[in-house]
PADO-377023 format. One record per residue (C-alpha): residue number from 1; z, y, x. Coordinates in nm, 2 decimals. Each point is the difference from the previous one (the first is absolute). Layout:
% residues N
@seq: NUM	zz: Z	yy: Y	xx: X
...
END
This chain:
% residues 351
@seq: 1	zz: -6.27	yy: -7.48	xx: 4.23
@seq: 2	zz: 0.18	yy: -0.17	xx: -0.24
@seq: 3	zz: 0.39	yy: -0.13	xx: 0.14
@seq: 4	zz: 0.04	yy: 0.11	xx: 0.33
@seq: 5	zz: 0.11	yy: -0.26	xx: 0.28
@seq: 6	zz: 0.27	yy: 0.19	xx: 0.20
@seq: 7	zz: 0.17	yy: -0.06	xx: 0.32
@seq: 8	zz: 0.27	yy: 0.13	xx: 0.20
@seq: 9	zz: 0.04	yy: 0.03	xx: 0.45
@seq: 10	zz: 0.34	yy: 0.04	xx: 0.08
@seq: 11	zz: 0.28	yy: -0.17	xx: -0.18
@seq: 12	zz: 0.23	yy: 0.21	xx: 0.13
@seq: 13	zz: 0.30	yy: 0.20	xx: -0.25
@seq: 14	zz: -0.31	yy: 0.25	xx: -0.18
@seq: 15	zz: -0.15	yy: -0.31	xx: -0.07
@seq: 16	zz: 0.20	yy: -0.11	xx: -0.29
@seq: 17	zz: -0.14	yy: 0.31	xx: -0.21
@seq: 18	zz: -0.35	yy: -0.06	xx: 0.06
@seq: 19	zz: 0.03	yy: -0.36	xx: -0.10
@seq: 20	zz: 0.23	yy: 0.06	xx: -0.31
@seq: 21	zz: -0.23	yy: 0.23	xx: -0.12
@seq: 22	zz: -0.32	yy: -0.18	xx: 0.01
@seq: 23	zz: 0.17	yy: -0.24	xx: -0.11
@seq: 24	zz: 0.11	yy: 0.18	xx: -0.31
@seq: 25	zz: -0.37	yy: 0.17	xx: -0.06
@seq: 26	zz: -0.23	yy: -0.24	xx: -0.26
@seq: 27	zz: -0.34	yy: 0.12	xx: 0.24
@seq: 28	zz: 0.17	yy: -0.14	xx: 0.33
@seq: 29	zz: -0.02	yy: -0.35	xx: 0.12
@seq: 30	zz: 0.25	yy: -0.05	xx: 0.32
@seq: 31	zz: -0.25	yy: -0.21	xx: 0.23
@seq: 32	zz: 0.15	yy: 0.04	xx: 0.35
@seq: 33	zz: 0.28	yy: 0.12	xx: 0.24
@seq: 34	zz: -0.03	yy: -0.01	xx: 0.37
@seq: 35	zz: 0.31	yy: 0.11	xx: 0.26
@seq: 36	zz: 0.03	yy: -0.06	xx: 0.38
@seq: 37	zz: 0.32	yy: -0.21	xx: -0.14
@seq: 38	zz: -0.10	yy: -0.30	xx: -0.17
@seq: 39	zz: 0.28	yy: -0.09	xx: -0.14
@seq: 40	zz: 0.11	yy: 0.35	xx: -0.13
@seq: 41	zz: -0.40	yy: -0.05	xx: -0.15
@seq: 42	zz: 0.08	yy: -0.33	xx: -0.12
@seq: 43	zz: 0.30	yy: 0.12	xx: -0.21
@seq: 44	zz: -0.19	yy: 0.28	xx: -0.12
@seq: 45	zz: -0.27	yy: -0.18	xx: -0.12
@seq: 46	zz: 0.28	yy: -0.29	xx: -0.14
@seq: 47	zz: 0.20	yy: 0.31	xx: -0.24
@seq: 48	zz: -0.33	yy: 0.16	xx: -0.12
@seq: 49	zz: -0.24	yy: -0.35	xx: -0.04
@seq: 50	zz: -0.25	yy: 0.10	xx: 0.23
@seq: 51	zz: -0.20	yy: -0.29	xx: 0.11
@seq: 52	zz: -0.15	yy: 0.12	xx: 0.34
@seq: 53	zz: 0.23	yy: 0.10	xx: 0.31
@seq: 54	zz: -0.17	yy: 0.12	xx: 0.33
@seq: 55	zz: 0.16	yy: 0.15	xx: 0.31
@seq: 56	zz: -0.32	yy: 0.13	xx: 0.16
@seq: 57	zz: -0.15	yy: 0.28	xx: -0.23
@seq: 58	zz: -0.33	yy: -0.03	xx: 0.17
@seq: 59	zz: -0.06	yy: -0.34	xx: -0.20
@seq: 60	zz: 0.24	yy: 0.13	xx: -0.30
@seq: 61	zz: -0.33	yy: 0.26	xx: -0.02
@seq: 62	zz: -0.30	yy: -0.26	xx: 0.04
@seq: 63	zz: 0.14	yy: -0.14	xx: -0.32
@seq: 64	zz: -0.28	yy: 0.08	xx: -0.25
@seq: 65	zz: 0.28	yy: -0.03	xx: -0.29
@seq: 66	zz: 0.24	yy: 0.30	xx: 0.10
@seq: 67	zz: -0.20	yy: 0.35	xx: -0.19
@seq: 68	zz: 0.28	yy: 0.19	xx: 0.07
@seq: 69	zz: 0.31	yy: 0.06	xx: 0.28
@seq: 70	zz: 0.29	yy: 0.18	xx: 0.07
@seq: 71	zz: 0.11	yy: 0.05	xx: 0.34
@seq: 72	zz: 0.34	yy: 0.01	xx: 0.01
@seq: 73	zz: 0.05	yy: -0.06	xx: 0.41
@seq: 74	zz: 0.07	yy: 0.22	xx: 0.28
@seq: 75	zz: -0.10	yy: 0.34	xx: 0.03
@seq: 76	zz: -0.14	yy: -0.04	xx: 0.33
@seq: 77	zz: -0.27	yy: -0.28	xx: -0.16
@seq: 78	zz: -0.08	yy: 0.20	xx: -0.35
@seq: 79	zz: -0.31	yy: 0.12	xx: 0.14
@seq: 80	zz: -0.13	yy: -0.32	xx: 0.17
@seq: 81	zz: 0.06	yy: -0.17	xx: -0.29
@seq: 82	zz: -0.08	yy: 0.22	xx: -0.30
@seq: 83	zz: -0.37	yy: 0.05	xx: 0.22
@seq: 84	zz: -0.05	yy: -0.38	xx: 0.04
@seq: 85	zz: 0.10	yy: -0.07	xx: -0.36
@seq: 86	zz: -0.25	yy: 0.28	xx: -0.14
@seq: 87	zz: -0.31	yy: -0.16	xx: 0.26
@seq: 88	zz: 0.09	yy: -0.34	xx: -0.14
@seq: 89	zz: -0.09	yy: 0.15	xx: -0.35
@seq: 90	zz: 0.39	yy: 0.00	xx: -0.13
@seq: 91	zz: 0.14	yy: 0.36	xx: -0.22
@seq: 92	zz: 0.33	yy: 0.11	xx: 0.17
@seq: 93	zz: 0.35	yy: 0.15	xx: -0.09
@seq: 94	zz: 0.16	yy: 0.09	xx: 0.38
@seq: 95	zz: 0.32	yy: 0.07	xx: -0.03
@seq: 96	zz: 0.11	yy: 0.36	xx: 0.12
@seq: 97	zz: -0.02	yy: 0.14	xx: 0.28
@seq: 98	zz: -0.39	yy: -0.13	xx: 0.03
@seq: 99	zz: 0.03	yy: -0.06	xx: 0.35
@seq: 100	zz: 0.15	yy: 0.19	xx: 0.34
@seq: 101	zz: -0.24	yy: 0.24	xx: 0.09
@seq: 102	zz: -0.28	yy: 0.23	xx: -0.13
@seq: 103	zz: -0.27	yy: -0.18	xx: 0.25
@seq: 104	zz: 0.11	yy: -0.31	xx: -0.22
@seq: 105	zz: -0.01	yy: 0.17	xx: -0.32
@seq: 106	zz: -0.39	yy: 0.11	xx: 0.07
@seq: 107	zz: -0.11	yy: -0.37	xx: 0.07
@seq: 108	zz: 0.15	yy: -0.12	xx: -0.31
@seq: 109	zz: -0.19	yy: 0.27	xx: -0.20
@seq: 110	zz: -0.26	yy: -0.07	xx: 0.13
@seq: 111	zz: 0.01	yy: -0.35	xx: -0.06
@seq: 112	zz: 0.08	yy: 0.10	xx: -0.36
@seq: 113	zz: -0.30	yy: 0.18	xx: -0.01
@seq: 114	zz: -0.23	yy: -0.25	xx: 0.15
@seq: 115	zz: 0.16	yy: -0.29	xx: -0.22
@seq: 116	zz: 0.00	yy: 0.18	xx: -0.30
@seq: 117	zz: 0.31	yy: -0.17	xx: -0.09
@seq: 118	zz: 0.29	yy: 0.17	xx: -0.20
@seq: 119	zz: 0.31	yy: 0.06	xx: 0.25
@seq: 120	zz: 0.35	yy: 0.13	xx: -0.13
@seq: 121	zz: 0.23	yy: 0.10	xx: 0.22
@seq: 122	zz: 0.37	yy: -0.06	xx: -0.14
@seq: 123	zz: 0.12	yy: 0.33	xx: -0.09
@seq: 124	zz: 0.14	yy: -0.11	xx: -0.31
@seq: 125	zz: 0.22	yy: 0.29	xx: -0.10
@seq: 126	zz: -0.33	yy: 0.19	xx: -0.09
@seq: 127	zz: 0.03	yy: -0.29	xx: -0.29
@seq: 128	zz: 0.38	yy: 0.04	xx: -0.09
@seq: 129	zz: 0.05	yy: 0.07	xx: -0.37
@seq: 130	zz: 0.15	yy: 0.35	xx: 0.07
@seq: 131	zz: -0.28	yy: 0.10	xx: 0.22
@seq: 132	zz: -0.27	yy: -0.11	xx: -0.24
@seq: 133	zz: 0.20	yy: 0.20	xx: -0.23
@seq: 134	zz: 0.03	yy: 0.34	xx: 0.24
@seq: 135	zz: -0.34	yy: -0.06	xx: 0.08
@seq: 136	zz: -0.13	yy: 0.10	xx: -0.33
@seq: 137	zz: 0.23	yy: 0.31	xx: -0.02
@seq: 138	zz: -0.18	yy: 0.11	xx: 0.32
@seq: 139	zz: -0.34	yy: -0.10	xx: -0.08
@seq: 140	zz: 0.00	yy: 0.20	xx: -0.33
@seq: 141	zz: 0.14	yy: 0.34	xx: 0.20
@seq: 142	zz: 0.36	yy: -0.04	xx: -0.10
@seq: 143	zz: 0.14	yy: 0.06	xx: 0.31
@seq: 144	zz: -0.31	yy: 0.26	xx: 0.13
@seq: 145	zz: -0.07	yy: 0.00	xx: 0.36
@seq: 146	zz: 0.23	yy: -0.17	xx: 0.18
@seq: 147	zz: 0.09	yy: 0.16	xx: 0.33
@seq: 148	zz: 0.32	yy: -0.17	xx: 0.15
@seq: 149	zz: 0.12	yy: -0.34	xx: -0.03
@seq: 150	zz: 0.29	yy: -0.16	xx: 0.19
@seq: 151	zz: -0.01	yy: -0.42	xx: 0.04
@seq: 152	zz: 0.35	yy: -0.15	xx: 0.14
@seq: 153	zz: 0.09	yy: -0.39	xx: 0.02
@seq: 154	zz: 0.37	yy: -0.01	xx: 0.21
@seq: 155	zz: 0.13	yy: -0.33	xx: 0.07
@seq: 156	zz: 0.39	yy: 0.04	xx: 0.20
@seq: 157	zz: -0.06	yy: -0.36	xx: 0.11
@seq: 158	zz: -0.34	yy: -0.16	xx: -0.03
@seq: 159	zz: -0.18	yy: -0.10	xx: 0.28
@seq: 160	zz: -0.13	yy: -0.35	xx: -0.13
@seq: 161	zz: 0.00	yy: -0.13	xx: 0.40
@seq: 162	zz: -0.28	yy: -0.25	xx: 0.04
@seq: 163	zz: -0.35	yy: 0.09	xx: 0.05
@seq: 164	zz: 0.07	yy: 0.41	xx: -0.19
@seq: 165	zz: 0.20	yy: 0.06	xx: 0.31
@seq: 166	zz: -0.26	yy: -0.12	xx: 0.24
@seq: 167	zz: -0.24	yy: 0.28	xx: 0.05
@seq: 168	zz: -0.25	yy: -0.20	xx: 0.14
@seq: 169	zz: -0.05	yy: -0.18	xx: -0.32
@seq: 170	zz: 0.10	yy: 0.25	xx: -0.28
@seq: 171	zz: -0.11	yy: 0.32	xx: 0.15
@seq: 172	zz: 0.28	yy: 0.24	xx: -0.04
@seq: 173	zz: 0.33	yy: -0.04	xx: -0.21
@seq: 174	zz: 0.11	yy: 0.19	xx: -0.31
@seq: 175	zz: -0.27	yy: 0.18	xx: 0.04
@seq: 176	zz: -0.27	yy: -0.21	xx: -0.02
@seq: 177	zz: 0.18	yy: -0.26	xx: -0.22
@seq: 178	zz: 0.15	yy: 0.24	xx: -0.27
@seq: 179	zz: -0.12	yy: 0.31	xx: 0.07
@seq: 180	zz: -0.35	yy: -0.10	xx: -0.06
@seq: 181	zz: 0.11	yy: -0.07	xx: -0.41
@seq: 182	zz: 0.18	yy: 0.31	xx: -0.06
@seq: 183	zz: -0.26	yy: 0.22	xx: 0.22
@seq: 184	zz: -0.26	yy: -0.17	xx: -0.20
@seq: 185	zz: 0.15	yy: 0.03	xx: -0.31
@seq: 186	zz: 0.07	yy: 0.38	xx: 0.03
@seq: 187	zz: -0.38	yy: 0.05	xx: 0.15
@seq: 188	zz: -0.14	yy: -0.21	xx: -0.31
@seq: 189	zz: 0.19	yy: 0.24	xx: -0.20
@seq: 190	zz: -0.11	yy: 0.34	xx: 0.09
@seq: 191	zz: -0.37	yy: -0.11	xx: 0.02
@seq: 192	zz: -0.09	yy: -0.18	xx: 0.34
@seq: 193	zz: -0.05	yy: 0.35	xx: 0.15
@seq: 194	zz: -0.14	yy: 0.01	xx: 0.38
@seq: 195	zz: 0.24	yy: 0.03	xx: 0.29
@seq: 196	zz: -0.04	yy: 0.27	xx: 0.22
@seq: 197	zz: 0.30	yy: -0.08	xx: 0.18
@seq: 198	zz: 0.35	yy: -0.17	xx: 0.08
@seq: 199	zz: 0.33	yy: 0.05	xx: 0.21
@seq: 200	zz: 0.21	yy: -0.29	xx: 0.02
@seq: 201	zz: 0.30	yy: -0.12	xx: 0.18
@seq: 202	zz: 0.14	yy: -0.38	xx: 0.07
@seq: 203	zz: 0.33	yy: -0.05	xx: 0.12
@seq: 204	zz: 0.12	yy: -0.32	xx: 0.15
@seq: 205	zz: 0.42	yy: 0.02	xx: 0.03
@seq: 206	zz: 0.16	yy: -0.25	xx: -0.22
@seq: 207	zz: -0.20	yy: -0.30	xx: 0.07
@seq: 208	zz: -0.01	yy: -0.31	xx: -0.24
@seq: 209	zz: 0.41	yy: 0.07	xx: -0.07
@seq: 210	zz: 0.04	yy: -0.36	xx: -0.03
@seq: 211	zz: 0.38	yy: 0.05	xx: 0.11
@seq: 212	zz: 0.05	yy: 0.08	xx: -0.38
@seq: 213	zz: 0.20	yy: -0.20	xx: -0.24
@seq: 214	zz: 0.07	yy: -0.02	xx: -0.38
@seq: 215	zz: -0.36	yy: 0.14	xx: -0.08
@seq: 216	zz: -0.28	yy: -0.18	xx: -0.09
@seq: 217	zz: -0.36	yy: 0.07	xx: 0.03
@seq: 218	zz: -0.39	yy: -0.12	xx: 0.02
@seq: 219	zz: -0.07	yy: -0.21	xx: 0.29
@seq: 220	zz: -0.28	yy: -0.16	xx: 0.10
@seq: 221	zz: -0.11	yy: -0.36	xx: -0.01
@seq: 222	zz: -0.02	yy: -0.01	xx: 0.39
@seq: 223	zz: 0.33	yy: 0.15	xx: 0.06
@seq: 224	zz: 0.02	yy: 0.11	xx: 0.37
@seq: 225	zz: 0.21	yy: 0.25	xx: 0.24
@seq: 226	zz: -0.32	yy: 0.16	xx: 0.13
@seq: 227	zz: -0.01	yy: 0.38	xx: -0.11
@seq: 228	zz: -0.26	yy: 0.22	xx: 0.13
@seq: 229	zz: -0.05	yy: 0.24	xx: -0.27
@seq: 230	zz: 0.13	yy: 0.36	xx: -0.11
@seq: 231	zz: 0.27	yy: 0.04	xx: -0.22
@seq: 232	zz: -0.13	yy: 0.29	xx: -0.15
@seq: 233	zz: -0.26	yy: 0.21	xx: -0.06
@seq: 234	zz: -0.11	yy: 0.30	xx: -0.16
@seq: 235	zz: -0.28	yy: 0.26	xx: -0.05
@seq: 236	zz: -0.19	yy: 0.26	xx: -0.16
@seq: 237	zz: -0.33	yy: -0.05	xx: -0.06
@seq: 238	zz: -0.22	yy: 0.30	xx: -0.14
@seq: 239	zz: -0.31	yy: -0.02	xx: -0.22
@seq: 240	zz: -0.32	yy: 0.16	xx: 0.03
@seq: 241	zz: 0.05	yy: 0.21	xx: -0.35
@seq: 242	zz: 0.35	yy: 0.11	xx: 0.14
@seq: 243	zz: 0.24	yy: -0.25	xx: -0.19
@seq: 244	zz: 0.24	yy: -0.19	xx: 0.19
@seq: 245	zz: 0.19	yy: -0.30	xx: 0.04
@seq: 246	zz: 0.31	yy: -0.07	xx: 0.15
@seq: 247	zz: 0.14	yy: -0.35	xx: 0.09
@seq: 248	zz: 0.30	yy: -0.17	xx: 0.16
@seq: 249	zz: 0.09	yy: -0.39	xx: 0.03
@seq: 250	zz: 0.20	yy: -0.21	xx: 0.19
@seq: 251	zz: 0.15	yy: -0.36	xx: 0.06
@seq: 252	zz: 0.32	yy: 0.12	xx: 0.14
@seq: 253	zz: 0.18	yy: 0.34	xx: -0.06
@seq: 254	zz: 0.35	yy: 0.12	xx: -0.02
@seq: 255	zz: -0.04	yy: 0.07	xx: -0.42
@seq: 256	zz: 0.22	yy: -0.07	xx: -0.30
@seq: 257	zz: -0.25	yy: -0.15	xx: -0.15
@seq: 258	zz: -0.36	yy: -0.18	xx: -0.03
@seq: 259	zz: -0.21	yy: 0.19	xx: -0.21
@seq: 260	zz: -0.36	yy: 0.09	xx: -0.07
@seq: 261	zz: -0.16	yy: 0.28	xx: -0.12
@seq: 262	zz: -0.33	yy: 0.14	xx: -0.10
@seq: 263	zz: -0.02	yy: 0.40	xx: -0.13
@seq: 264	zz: -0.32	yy: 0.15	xx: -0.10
@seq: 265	zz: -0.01	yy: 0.39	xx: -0.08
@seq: 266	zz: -0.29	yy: 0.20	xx: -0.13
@seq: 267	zz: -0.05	yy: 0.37	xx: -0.16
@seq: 268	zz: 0.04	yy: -0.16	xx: -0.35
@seq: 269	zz: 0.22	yy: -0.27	xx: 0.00
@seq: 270	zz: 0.22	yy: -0.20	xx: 0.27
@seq: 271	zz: 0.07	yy: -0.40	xx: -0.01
@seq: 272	zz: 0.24	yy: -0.26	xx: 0.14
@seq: 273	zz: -0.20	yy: -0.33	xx: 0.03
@seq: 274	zz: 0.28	yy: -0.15	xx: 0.20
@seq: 275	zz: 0.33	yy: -0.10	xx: -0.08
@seq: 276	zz: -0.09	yy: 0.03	xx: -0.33
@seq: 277	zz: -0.29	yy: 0.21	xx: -0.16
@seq: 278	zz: 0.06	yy: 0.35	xx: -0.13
@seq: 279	zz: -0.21	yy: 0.30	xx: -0.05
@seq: 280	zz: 0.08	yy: 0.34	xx: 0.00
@seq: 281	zz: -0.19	yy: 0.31	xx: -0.19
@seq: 282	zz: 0.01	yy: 0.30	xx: -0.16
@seq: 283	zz: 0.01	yy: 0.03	xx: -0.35
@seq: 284	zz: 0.02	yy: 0.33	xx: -0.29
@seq: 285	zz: 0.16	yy: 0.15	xx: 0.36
@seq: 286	zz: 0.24	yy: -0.22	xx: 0.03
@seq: 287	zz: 0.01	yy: -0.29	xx: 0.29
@seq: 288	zz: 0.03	yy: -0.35	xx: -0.17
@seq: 289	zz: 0.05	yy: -0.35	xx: 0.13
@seq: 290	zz: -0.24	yy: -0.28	xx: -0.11
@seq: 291	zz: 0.10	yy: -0.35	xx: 0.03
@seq: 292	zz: -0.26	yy: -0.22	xx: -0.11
@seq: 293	zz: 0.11	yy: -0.37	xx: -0.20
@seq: 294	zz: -0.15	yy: -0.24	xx: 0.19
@seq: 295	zz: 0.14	yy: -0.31	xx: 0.05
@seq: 296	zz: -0.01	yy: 0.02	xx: 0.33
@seq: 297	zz: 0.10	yy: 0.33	xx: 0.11
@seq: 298	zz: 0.05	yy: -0.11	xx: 0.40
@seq: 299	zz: -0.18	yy: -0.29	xx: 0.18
@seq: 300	zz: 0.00	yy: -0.29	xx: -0.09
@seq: 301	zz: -0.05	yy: -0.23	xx: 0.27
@seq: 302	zz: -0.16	yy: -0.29	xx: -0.18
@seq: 303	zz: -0.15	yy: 0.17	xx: -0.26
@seq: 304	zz: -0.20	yy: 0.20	xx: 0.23
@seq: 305	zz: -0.14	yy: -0.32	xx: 0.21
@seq: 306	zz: -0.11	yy: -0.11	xx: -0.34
@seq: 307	zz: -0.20	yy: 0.27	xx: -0.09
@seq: 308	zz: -0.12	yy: 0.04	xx: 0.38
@seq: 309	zz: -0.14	yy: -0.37	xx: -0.05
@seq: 310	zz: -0.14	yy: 0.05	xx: -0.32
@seq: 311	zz: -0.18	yy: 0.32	xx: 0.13
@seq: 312	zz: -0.15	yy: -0.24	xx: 0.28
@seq: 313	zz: -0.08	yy: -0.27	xx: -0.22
@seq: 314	zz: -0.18	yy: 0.25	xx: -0.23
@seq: 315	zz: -0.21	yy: 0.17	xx: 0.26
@seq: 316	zz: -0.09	yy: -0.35	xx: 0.15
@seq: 317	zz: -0.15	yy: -0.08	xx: -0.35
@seq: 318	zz: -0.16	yy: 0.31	xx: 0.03
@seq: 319	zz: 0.17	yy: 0.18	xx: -0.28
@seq: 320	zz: 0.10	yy: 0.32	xx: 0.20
@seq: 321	zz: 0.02	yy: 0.18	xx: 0.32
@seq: 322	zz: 0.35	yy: -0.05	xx: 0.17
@seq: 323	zz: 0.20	yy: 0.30	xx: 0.05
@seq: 324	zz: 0.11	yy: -0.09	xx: 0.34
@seq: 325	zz: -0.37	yy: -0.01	xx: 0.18
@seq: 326	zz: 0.00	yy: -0.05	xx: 0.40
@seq: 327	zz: -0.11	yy: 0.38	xx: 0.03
@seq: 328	zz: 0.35	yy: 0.05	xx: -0.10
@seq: 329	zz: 0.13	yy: -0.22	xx: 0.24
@seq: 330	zz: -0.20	yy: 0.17	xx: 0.32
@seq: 331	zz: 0.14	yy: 0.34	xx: -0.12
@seq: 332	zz: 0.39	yy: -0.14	xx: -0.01
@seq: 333	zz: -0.07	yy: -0.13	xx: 0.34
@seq: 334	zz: -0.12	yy: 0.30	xx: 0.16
@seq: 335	zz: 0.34	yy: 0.17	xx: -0.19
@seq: 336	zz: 0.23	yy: -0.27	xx: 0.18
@seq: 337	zz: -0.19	yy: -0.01	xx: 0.31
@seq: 338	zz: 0.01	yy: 0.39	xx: 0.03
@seq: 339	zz: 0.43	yy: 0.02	xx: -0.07
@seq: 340	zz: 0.00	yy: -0.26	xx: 0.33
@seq: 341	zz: -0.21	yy: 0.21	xx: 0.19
@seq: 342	zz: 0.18	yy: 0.31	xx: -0.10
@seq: 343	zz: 0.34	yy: -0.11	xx: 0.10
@seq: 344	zz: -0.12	yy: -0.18	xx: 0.34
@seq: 345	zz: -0.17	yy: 0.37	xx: 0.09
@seq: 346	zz: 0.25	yy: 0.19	xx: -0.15
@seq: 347	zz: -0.27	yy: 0.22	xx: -0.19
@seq: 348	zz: -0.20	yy: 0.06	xx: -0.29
@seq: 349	zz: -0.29	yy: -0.20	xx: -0.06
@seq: 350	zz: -0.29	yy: 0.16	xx: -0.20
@seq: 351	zz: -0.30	yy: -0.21	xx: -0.18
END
């Protein structure tokens, strides 16, 4: 495959990424956008020249045109979609989380397998300059074994509203919509070792807190009062070679301050991936600080899209493997799903 014809479904506010950035790669060709929303389609397709709008995705997929398609919708259709774009012969980037449940996760992987289509689900950290970075410190035993990691993403006020605070349609809050990044993330990190189980709590006390003033923050295309999510939620979830990983996020918390975190420590070496990477070590007997120059030391929002779509485009033309395989995607979902049950039961869950 020479260019590759890509699409997007959804032109919802993750949208814009996708379509800058295949927009901005030379191998990409933007054929197609579809939404329920015509006219949020139609002005999608109007800012990035796109010459085909749909609002049904069903014929957006008969097009023989679209090779590739990112899903960008609901979580609640991720998996209808992403399996009916792989049976219709189309490669696929879902965004995170790849769908609700682990039932759902299993059909799409199997649909992967039976297509033998390239999906990538959207765990674009993995692809953030400082983890690509950290990544190869790991890799090449600079850190050792890693046996504890902690993952943290704490917003004071950030519930988007919308369809992330319907559970019906996103699945779970903070957990499910950042907690899946910065779980992944630290997981990606220390190996992708198997879970052999999790404790997790959710708590649901502040609601959307949408009696605040003078503070700004993400919301959602469709804006709305409905809040049926936790606030926050956190676990720890234990491997089967006896690391561990500790996690806590939330859309609403009593804090000073957002922030994000990602801390990685093995028996040679320690990192901080998240605010900004630094490793730790021993050297001569003395404990130093290494801070890599990189240009970009933290996350960087758009540059990491870009390289996520570049990633995609490449393993559409069959240039690679991606790093973000649906295997990966089933395993995260059996994580999240397992912190629900926990906290509903009020009890470990083993794997």
């Amino acid at each position: 495959m020479s260019q590759v014809k890509a699409a997007v479904i959804g032109a919802g506010s993750i949208s814009d990424v996708h379509l800058n950035s295949y927009k901005n790669n030379k191998d990409a060709e933007l054929a197609a956008i579809c939404d329920m929303n015509e006219e949020r389609a139609k002005r999608k397709a109007e800012a990035y020249g796109i010459g085909k709008v749909y609002v049904d995705y069903h014929q957006f997929l008969e097009d023989p045109e679209i090779d590739a398609v990112s899903v960008c919708t609901w979580n609640n259709s991720h998996a209808e979609i992403s399996i009916a774009a792989l049976r219709a012969g189309k490669h696929v980037l879902c965004e995170k989380p790849l769908c609700k449940t682990v039932e759902e996760a299993l059909a799409v992987e199997a649909a992967v397998r039976e297509s033998g289509k390239t999906l990538q689900v959207g765990y674009v950290r993995r692809l953030g300059m400082n983890a690509q970075v950290l990544k190869k410190f790991i890799d090449a035993g600079d850190l050792g074994e890693i046996y504890y990691a902690k993952a943290s993403c704490l917003r004071r006020l950030g519930n988007p509203g919308g369809w992330f605070a319907d559970r019906e349609r996103s699945g779970g809050g903070p957990l499910i919509d950042l907690g899946v990044h910065v779980i992944d993330l630290a997981w990606y990190m220390m190996g992708k070792p198997k879970v052999s189980s999790v404790t997790g709590n959710s708590y649901r006390r502040l609601g959307n807190r949408s009696n605040i003033r003078n503070l700004s923050y993400y919301k959602a295309a469709d804006e709305g009062d409905r809040n049926t999510v936790e606030d926050l939620a956190n676990a720890l979830i234990r491997f089967e070679n006896g690391a561990s990983l500790f996690v806590d996020v939330s859309f609403a918390l009593h804090a000073k301050e957002d922030r994000i975190s990602v801390e990685l420590y093995g028996d040679r070496g320690g990192a901080e991936l998240e605010p900004r990477l630094a490793i730790a070590t021993e050297m001569h007997d003395t404990i130093v600080n290494l801070a890599p120059q990189i240009d970009a030391p933290t996350f960087d929002f758009a540059d990491g899209f870009q390289r996520e779509i570049d990633h995609f485009i490449e393993c559409c033309q069959g240039r690679g493997k991606t790093l973000s395989p649906v295997e990966d995607g089933v395993e995260m979902m059996k994580i999240l799903g397992a912190i629900y049950e926990s906290s509903a039961k009020g009890e470990e869950i083993r794997f």
